[in-house]
N, C-alpha and C positions, 0 to 999 in steps of 0.2 A: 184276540187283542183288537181295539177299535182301528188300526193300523192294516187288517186283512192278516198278517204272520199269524199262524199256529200259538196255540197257549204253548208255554214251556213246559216240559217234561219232569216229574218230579225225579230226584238224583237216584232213584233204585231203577230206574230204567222204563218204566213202566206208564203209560200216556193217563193222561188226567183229562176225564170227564166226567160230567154229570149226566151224561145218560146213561140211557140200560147199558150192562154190558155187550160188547160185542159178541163171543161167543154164544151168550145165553146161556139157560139153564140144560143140562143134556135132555132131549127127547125121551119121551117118557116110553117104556114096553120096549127098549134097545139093550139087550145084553144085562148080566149081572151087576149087581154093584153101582148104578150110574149114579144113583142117587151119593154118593161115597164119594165122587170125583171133589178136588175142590173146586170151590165158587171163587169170583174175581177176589175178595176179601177176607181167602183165609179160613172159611166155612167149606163145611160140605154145602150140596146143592140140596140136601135132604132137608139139611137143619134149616136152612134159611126159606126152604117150602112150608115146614111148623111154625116158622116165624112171621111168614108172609100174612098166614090165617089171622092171625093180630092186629095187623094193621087196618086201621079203617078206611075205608074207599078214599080217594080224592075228593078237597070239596068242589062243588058245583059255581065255581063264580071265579071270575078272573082268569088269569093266563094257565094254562093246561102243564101241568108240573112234568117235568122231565128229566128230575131226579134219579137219580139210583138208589131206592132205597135199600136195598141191600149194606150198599157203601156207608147210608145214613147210620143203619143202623149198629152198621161194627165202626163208625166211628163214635158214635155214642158209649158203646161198650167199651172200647177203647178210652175216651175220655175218662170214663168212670173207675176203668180198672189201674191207669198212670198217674190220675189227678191231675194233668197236664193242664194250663188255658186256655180258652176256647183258641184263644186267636194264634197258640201254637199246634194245633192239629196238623200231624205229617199233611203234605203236599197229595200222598195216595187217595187220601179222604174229598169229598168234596168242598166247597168252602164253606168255613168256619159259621158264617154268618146261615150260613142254609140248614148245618147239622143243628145249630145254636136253634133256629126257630120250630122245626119238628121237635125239637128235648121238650121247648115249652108247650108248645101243642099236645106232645102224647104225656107229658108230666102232670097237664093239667085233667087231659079226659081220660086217665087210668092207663095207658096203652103200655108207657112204659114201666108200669110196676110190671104188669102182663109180662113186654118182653124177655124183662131182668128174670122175672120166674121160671120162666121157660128153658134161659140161657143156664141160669141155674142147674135147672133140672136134664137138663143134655150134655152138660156140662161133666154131672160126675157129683 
């Protein structure tokens, strides 16, 4: 908040930001299964590694993104699968205005037909 107070916390308990998650992804070559664990979003940490290869690098101009994409992208999936409006996206998501400008971005250079196939396809 411009005031210095902490952003408010969405009502499932859980802190709301837009950077990486704090855990991170598990260490890779650590035990069976880690790939399996869930991700901050409800994924596995495997699926959203298949997912990641999709996305195109950061562009080169302007302020250094510090998104979670991960979070982008199962809000996206999320929007798609409720029909919800944009500017009602759960509070878990990042903000509206952020998920809204990556949908046009990957809508237009093919990314997210990519991911919707993908999700498809891990899907079941």
């Amino acid at each position: 908040m411009a005031d210095g107070s902490p952003r408010p916390t969405p009502t499932d308990g859980s802190p709301q930001t837009n950077g990486p998650p704090a855990n991170g992804p598990p260490a890779s070559g650590g035990g069976v299964g880690r790939d399996e664990e869930p991700g901050p979003w409800g994924r596995s940490w495997g699926w959203w590694r298949e997912i990641a290869g999709l996305i195109p690098p950061p562009q080169r101009r302007g302020r250094r993104a510090d998104t979670d994409l991960a979070a982008v992208v199962a809000a996206i999936l999320y929007k798609q699968s409720s029909d919800c409006p944009w500017r009602r996206l759960p509070q878990r998501f990042p903000p509206w205005q952020t998920v809204y400008s990556y949908h046009r971005r990957w809508l237009k250079d093919g990314t997210l037909r990519r991911i919707r196939d993908k999700a498809r396809e891990t899907d079941g």
